[in-house]
C-alpha positions in Angstrom: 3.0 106.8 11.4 5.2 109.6 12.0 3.1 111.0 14.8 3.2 107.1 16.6 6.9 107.6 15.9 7.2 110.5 17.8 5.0 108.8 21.0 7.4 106.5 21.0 10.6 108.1 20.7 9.2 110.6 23.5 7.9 107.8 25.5 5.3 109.8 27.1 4.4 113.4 25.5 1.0 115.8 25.4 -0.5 117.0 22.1 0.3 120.4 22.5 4.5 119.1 22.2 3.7 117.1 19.6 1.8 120.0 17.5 5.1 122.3 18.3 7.7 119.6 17.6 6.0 118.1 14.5 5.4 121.9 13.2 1.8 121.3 13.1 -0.1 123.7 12.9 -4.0 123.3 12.1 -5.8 123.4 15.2 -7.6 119.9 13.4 -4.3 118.5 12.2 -3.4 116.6 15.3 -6.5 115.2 16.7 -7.8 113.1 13.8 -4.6 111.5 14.0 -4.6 110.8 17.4 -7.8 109.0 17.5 -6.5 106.9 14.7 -3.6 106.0 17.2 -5.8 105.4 19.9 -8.9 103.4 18.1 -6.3 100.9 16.6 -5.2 100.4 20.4 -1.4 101.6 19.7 -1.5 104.5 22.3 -2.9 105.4 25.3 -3.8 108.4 26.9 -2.9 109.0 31.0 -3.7 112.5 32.6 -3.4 114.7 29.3 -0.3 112.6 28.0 0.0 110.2 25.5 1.7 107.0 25.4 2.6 104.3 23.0 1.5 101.0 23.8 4.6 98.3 24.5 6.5 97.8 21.4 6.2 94.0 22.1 2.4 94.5 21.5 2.4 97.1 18.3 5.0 95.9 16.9 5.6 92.1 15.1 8.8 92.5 13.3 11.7 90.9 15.0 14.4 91.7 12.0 14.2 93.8 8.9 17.3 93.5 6.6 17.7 95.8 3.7 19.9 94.6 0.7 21.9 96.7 -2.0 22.9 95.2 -5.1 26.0 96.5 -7.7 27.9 94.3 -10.4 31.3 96.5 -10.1 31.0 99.7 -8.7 31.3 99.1 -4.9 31.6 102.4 -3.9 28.2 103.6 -4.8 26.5 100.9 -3.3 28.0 101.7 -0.5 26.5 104.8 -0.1 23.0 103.8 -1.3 22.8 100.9 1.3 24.0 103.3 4.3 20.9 105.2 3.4 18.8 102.1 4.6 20.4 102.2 7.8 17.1 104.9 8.2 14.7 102.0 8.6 16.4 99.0 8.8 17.7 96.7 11.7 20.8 95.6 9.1 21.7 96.7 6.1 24.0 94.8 3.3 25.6 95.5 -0.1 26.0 92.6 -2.4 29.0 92.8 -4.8 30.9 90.5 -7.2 34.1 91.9 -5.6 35.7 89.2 -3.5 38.4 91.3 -2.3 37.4 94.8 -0.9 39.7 97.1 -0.8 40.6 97.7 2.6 39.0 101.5 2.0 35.9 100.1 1.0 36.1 98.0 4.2 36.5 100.8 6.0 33.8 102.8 4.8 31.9 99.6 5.6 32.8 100.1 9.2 32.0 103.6 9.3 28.6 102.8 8.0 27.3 100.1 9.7 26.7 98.5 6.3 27.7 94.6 6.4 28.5 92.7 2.7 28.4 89.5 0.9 29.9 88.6 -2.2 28.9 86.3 -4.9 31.4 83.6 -6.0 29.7 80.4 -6.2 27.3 81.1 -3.4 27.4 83.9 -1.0 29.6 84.4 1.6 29.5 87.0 4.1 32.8 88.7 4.2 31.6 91.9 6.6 28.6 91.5 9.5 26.2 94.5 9.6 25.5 96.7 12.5 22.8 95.7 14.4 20.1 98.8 14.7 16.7 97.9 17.4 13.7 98.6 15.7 11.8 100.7 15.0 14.4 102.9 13.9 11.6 105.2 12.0 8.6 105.2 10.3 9.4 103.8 7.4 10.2 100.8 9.7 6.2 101.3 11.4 4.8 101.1 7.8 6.6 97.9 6.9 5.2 96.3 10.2 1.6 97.3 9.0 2.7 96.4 5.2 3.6 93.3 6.4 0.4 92.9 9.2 -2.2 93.6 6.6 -0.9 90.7 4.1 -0.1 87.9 7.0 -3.9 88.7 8.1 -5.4 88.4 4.3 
């Protein structure tokens, strides 16, 4: 999945750029891999380069939201959620605060990080930044994660 991450971030690379920018460095490490890519039809290869097939095609997830759940101490959660920013297309703390500080809001802001808190229900008090996906593989494995258990 890293190595389809890299096709598509580079849109349109050869193996021997791959090898060098992944740091690979068996001359066998790369080519296995490849052929994966290629026999499960999510690249192509066009005079020496390779290619990742349209996202609309490889990839099925329209909206992955990652959630981040504290009792009291917002600040922490905080920080734990902006780490799913890595993978996700939004990411949100839960709290039982009702009234951020307005430091924790702007930390929020910073981040990306949205928030809801829990009174009677939820209630969103902060929207999350919207990241496209894939953002990385991480967010490749949850589409085949996903893929293999829709297809059981």
């Amino acid at each position: 999945m890293k190595v389809l991450q890299h096709i598509i971030n580079s849109k349109k690379i050869t193996s021997k750029k791959i090898k060098t920018q992944l740091g690979l460095t068996g001359d066998n490490d790369l080519l296995p891999i490849l052929e994966k890519l290629y026999d499960a039809d999510l690249i192509v290869r066009k005079n020496g380069f390779y290619e990742p097939k349209s996202l609309e095609l490889i990839y099925g997830i329209k909206k992955l939201e990652a959630f981040e759940a504290k009792i009291n101490n917002i600040t922490t959660v905080v920080e734990q959620a902006n780490v799913n920013n890595w993978f996700a297309s939004k990411t949100f703390i839960l709290s039982n605060v009702n009234h951020p500080t307005e430091k924790t809001m702007q930390k929020l802001e910073k981040t990306g990080v949205g928030m809801y808190a829990l009174d009677q229900d939820f209630i969103k008090l902060k929207e999350a930044k919207i990241h496209s996906l894939p953002t990385c593989y991480i967010s490749l494995l949850f589409n085949e994660w996903i893929g293999k258990k829709v297809n059981m």
